[in-house]
C-alpha positions as CSV (number, residue, x, y, z in Angstrom):
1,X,6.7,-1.0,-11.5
2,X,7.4,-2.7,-8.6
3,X,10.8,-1.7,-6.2
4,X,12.7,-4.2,-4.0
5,X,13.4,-2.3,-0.4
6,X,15.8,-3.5,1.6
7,X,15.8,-3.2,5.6
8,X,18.0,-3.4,8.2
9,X,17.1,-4.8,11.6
10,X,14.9,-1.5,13.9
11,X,14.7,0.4,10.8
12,X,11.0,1.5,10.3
13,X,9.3,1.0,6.9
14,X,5.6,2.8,7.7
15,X,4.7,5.2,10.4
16,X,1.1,5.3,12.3
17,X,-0.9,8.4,10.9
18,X,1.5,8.9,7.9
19,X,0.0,9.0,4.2
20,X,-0.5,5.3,2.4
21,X,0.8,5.2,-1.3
22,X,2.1,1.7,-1.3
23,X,2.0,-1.8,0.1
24,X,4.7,-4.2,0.5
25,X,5.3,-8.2,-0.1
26,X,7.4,-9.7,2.7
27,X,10.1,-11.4,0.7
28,X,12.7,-12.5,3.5
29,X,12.3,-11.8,7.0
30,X,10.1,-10.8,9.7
31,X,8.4,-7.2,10.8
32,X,6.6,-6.1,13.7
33,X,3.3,-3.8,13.9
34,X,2.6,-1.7,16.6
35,X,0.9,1.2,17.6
36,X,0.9,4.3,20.1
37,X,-1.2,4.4,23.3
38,X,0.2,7.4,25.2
39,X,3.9,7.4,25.2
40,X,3.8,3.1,25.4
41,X,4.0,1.5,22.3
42,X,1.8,-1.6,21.4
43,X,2.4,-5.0,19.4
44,X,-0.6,-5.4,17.4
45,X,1.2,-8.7,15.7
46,X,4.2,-9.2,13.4
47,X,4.4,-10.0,9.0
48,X,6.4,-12.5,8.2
49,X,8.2,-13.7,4.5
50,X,5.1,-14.0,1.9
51,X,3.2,-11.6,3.5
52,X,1.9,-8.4,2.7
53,X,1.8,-4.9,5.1
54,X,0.6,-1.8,4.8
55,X,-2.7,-3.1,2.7
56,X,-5.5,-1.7,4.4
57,X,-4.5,1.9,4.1
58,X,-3.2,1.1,0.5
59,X,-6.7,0.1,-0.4
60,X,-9.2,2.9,1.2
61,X,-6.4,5.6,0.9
62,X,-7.1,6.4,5.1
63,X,-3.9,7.3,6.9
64,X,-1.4,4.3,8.4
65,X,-3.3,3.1,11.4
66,X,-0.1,1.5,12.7
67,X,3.4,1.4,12.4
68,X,5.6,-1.3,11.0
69,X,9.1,-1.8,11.8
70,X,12.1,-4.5,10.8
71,X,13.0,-6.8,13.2
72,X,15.3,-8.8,11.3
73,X,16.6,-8.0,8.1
74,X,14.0,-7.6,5.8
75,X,13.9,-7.1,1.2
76,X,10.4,-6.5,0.5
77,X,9.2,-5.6,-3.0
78,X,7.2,-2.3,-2.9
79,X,3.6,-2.0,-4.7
80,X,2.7,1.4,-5.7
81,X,-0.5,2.5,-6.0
82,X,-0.6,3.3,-9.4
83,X,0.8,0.0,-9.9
84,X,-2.0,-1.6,-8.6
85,X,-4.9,0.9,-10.0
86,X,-3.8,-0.2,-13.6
87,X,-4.0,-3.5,-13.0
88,X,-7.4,-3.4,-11.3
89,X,-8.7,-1.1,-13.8
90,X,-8.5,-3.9,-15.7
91,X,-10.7,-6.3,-13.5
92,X,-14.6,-6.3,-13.2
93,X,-16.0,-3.5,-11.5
94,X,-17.3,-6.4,-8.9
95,X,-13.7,-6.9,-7.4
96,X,-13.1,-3.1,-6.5
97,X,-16.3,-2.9,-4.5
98,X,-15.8,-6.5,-2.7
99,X,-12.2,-4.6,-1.8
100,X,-13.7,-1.7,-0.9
101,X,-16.7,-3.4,1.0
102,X,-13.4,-5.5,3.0
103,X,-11.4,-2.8,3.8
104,X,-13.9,-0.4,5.2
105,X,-15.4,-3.2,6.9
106,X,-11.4,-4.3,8.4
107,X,-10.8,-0.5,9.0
108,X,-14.2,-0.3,11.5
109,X,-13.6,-3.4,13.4
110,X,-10.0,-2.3,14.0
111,X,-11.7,1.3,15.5
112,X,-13.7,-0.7,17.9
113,X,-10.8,-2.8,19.6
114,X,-9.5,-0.6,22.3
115,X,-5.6,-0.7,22.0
């Protein structure tokens, strides 16, 4: 079952390097994504209402490779995993392994860019 998760402006919703067991859908508002480099911290780029965050380390289960914070006021509606494995259990085996091929794929070009 999915949760709505409300936000208020600077609060943070995922941490670079924690543990991924859900993804979110943007519902109103606007986050931003960013990421350590010594003690400065990064934009990588910001989600906006419709969008989803936290997707890549949802889907190959590899630790949050950025962190994600509310700029404005933000209501998402939180996927949990299990959520989403019993829905794609019920899908051809075809679809897990283009996801799979995506994500690792998404996960190595993002190792090669130099932050």
């Amino acid at each position: 079952m999915a949760t709505i998760i409300r936000l208020a402006a600077e609060e943070s919703l995922i941490k670079e390097g924690e543990h991924s067991s859900s993804m979110y859908w943007v519902q109103t508002g606007q986050l931003v994504v960013s990421k350590k480099r010594g003690i400065e911290e990064v934009v990588l780029g910001h989600v906006y209402s419709g969008e989803l965050v936290g997707e890549l380390s949802f889907l190959d289960k590899e630790s949050r490779s950025a962190s994600v914070r509310a700029m404005t006021d933000c209501e998402l509606i939180e996927i949990p995993q299990e959520t989403f494995d019993n829905i794609f259990k019920t899908q051809p085996k075809w679809l897990e392994i283009l996801v799979k091929t995506l994500s690792e794929r998404l996960r190595k070009a993002n190792a090669r860019i130099k932050v």
